[in-house]
C-alpha positions as CSV (number, residue, x, y, z in Angstrom):
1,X,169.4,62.6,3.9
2,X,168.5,65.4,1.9
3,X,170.2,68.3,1.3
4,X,167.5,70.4,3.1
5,X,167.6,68.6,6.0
6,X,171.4,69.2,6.2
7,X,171.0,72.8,5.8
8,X,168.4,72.5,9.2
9,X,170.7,70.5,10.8
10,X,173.4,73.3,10.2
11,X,170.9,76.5,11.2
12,X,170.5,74.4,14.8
13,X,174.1,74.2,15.4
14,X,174.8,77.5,14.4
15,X,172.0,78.9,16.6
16,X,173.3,77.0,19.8
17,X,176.8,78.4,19.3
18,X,175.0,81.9,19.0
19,X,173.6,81.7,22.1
20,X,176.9,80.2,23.2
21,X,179.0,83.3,21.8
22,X,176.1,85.6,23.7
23,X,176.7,84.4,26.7
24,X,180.6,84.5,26.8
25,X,180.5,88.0,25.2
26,X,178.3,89.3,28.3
27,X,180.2,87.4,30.4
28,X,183.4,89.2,29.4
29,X,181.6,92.8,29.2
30,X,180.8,91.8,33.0
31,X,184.1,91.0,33.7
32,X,185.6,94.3,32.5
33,X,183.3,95.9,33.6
34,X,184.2,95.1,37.3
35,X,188.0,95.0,36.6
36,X,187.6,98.8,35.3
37,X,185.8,100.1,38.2
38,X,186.4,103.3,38.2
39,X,186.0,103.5,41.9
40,X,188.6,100.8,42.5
41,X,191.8,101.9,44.2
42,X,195.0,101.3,41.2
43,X,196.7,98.8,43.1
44,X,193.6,96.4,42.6
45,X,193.8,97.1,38.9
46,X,194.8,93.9,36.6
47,X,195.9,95.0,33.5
48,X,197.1,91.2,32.5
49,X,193.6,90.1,32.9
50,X,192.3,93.4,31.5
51,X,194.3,92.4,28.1
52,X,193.1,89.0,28.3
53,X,189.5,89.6,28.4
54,X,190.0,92.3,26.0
55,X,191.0,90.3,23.5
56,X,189.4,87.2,24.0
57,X,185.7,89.8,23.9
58,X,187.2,90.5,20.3
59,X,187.9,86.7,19.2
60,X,184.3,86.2,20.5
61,X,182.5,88.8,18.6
62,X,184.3,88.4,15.4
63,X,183.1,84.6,15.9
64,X,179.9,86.0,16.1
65,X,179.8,87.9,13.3
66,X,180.6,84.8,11.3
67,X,177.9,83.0,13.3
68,X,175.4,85.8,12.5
69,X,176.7,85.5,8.6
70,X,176.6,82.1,8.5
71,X,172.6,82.1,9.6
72,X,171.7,84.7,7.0
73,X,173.3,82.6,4.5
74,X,171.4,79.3,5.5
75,X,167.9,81.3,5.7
76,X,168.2,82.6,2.4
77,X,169.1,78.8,1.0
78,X,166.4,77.4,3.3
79,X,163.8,80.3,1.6
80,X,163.0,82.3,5.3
C-alpha cells in the first residue's frame, strides 16, 4: 500500500471522529444548557452533573482541536 493511500485512509478516520467530537460537543452544550436554566428553581440545580459535563465539553474540544490539527497536517502532505 502506498504511502498516499495511508495518508487517505488516515484523513477518513480523522473526519468520522470529527463529526463524532461535533456531535458530543453539541450534545454537552445542550445538556448545560438545560441544567443552567436560569428559570429553574435551585433545588433542581445539579452541580455534580454540571462539573461533569463541564469537563468532559473540555476533554472533547481539546480532542478536537487535535482532530482539526491533525487534518491540516494530512492536507498539506496529501497537497489540498
Amino acid at each position: 500500500m502506498s504511502e498516499r493511500l495511508k495518508w487517505i485512509g488516515r484523513r477518513q478516520t480523522l473526519e468520522m471522529e470529527k463529526k463524532s467530537l461535533e456531535i458530543r460537543i453539541q450534545g454537552l452544550i445542550d445538556n448545560l444548557r438545560d441544567a443552567l436554566d436560569p428559570m429553574a428553581p435551585i433545588e433542581d440545580l445539579q452541580p455534580d452533573k454540571i462539573a461533569e459535563w463541564s469537563i468532559a465539553l473540555d476533554d472533547a474540544k481539546k480532542r478536537y482541536q487535535d482532530v482539526l490539527g491533525g487534518l491540516k497536517q494530512l492536507r498539506n502532505l496529501l497537497g489540498e
